[in-house]
C-alpha positions in Angstrom: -39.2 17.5 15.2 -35.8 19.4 15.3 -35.0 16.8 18.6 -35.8 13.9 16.5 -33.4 14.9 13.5 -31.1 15.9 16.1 -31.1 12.5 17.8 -31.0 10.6 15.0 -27.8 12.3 13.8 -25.9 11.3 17.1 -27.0 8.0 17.0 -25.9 8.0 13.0 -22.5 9.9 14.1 -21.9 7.4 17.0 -22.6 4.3 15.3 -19.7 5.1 12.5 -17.8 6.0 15.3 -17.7 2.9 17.0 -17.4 0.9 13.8 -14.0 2.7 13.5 -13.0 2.7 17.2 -13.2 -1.5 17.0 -10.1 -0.7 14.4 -6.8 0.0 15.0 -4.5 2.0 12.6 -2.7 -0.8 10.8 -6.2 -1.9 10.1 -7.8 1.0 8.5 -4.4 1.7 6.7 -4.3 -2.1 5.2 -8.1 -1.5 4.3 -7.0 2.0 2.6 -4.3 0.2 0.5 -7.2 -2.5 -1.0 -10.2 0.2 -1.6 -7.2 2.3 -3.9 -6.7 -1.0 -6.1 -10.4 -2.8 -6.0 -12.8 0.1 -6.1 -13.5 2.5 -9.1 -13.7 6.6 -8.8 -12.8 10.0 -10.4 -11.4 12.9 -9.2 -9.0 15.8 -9.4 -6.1 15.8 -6.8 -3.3 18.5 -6.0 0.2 17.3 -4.9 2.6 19.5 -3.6 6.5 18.9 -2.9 9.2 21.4 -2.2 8.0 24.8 -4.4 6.1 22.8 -6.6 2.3 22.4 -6.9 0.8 20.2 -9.4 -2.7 19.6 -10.2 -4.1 16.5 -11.8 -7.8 15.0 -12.7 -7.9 11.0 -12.3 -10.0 8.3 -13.4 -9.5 4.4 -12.4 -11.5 1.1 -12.5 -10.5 -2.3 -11.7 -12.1 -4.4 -14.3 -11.7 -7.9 -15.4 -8.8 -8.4 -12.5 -6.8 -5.4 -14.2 -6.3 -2.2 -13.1 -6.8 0.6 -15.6 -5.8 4.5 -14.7 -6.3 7.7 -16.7 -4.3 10.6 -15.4 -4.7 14.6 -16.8 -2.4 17.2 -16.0 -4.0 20.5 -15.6 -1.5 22.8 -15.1 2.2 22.7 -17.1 2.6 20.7 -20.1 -0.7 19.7 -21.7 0.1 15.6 -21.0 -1.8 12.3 -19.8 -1.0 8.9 -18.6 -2.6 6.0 -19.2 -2.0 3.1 -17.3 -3.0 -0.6 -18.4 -1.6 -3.2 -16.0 2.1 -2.6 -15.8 2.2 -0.8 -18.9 2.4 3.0 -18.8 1.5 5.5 -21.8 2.9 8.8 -21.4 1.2 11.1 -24.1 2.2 14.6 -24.3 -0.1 17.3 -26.6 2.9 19.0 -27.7 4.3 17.6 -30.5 8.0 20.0 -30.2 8.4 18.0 -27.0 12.1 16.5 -26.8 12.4 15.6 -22.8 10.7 12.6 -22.3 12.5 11.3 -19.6 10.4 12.5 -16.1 8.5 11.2 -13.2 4.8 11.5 -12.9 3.1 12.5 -9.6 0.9 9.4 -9.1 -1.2 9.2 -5.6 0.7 7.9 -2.5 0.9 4.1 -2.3 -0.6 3.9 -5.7 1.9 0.9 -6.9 2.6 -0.9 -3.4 1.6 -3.9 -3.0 -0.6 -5.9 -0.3 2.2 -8.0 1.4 5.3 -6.0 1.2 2.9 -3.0 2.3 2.2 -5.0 5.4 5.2 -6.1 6.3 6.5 -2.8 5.5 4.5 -1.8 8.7 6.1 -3.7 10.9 8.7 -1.1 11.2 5.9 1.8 12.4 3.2 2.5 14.4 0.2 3.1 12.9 -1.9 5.8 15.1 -5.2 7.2 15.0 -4.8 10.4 16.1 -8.2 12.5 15.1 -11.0 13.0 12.7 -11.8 15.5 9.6 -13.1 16.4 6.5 -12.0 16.4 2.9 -13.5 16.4 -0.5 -17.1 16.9 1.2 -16.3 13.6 2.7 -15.8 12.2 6.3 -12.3 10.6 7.4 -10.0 9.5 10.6 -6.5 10.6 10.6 -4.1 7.9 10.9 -0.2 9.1 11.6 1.7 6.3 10.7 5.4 6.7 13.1 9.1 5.0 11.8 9.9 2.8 15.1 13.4 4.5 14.7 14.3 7.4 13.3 15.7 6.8 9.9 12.8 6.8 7.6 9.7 9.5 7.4 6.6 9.7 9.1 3.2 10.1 7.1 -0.5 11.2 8.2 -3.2 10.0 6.3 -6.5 10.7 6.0 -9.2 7.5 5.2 -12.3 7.6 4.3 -15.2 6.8 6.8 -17.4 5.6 4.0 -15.1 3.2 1.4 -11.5 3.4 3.0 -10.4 5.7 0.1 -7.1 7.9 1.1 -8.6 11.4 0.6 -5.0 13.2 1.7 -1.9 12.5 3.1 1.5 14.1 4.2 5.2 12.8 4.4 6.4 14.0 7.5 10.1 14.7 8.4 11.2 14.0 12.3 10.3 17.1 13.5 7.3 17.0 11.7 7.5 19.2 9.3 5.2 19.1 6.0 7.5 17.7 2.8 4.8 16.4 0.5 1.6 16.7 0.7 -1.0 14.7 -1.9 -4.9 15.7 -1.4 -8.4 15.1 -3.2 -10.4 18.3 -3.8 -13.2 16.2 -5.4 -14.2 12.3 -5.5 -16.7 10.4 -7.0 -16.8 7.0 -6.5 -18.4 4.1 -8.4 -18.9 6.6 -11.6 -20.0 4.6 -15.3 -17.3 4.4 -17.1 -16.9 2.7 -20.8 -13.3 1.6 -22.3 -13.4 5.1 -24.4 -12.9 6.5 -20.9 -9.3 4.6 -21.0 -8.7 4.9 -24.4 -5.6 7.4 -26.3 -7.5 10.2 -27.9 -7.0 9.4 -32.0 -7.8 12.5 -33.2 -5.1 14.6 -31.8 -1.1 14.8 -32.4 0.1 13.8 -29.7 3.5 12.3 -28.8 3.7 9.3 -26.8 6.4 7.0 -24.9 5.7 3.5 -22.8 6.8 2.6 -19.7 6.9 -0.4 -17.8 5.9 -0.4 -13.9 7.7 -3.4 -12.8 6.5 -6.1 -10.0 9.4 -6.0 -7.8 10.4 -9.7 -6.1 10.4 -10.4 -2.5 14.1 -10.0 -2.7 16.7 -10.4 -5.2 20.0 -11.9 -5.2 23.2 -10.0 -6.8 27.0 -10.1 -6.5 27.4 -6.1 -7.0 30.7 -4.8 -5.4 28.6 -1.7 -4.4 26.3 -3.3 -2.0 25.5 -0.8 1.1 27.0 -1.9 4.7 24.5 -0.1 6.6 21.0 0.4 5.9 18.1 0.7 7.8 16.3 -2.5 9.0 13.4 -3.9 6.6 14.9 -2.4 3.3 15.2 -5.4 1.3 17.1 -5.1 -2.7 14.3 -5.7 -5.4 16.0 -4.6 -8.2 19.3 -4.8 -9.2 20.2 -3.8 -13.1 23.3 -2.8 -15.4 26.0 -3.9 -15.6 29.7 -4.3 -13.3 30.8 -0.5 -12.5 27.8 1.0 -14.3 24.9 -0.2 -12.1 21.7 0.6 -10.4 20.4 -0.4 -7.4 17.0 -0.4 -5.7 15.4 -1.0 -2.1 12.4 -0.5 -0.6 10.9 -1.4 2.5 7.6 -1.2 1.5 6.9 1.8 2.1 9.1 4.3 0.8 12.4 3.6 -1.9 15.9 4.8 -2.8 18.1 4.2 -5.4 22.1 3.6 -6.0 23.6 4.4 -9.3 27.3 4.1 -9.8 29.1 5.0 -13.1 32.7 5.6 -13.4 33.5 9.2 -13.2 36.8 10.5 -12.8 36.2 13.7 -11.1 33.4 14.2 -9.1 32.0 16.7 -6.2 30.7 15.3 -2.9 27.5 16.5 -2.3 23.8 16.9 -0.7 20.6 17.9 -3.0 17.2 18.4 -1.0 13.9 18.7 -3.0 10.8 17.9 -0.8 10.7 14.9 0.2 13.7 13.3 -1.7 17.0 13.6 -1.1 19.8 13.2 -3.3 23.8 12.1 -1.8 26.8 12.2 -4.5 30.1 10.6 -3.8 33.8 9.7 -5.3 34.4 6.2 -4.1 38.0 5.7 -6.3 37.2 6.2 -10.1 33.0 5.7 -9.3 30.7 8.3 -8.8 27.8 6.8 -6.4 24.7 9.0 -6.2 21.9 7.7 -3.5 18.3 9.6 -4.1 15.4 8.4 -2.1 12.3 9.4 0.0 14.6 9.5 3.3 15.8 12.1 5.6 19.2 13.7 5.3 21.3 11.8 7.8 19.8 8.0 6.7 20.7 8.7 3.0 24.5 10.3 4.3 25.0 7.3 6.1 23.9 4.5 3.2 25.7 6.5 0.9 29.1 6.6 3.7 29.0 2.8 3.8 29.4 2.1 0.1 33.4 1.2 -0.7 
């Protein structure tokens, strides 16, 4: 009987193999970006960049062609985010709080979308390299390689079972770890009601909204402070402000920096690394430009060096 069972686990483990074999890494990575925005789950993730370590719990549905996203912190400030569409809720537990202004450590990829994500791949090789396990679940490793070397690498593990991205790691070029995003736990298709969604009533709480905005293909602007040199496939989706006070912001899909200028009239050059993101700070005449983005060192020196 032990024969059998064995057999019939090969044939089991060969058949999802193959099913994966007949796809190539830009498949399973296009697939991984749908099953994050069409699927519904719950689960607690940790994300790590530089010294810091956060951990979070998650739920999300898509329901009714909207996508709806409840997000816990579990260690630091008691604080949640709820997330409607393109509208974002910050609420934080205590009600002292004065800082409102921060970033929230959503999942990898989380607000990409379908077409510039694909033709954000043009510029990398999407390999599968191996397979693993996480979150008690089965997944093939994708390492998905900049065709030049001016942008980051990631590694990404899918999901053999829905496409969900269980981990992943930013990569720098000599591939060392710089953020790393993983699932400890996942369920998938769980019931949920709208109270699951909903900001708790019978708490003080303070709250702030935010808008996630849907970047255009392109956009068109006749800012002085327009980079000379960037790398290929970073396009400008977002230009705001006003002349001399200004921010700008490009993406190729993928990953995204920013350039805000405001007149300054003394100010230090300088290089700030956290994790993943670099910051570049320059004088240009009675401006202060500062460049931070998801890129290595030398890229984000050499955007910053061709503003005038």
């Amino acid at each position: 009987m032990k024969y059998l069972f064995s057999s019939i686990f090969a044939v089991v483990c060969l058949v999802s193999s193959s099913v994966y074999a007949q796809q190539t890494g830009e498949q399973l990575v296009a697939n991984m970006i749908e099953a994050g925005t069409k699927l519904s789950y719950q689960g607690s993730y940790v994300f790590k960049s530089g010294d810091r370590m956060l951990m979070m719990k998650i739920k999300y549905r898509f329901k009714n062609n909207k996508e709806e996203e409840r997000i816990m912190m579990l260690n630091g400030g008691e604080m949640e985010v709820f997330r409607s569409g393109g509208r974002v809720v910050c609420v934080h537990y205590d009600k002292k709080l004065e800082d409102t202004d921060h970033s929230i450590a959503s999942r990898p990829f989380a607000h990409v979308y379908q077409k510039e994500f694909k033709e954000g791949l043009s510029h990398y090789d999407s390999v599968i390299t191996s397979t693993d396990r996480v979150a008690n679940l089965d997944a093939t490793v994708v390492t998905i390689i900049p065709k030049d070397r001016q942008r980051y690498s990631y590694r990404v593990w899918i999901s053999n079972d829905h496409y969900m991205l269980l981990k992943s790691q930013m990569l720098s070029a000599d591939q060392q770890v710089l953020e790393t995003f993983q699932y400890v736990e996942l369920n998938m298709n769980p019931e949920f009601t709208d109270a699951d969604f909903a900001i708790p009533t019978d708490r003080e709480l303070v709250s702030h909204t935010r808008f996630v905005p849907r970047f255009p293909e392109t956009v068109a602007t006749n800012s002085e402070w327009i980079p000379d040199w960037k790398p290929v496939g970073y396009e400008l989706k977002k230009a705001s402000g006003r002349p001399g006070k200004e921010t700008l912001i490009y993406s190729d899909g993928l990953s995204t920096f920013s350039i805000f200028v405001e007149p300054s009239e003394s100010y230090d050059n300088m290089v700030a690394n956290y994790g993943a993101t670099v910051a570049v700070m320059r004088q240009v005449g009675d401006y202060s430009i500062t460049l931070v983005g998801e890129l290595p060192e030398q890229t984000a020196r050499k955007i910053a060096q061709s503003i005038h």
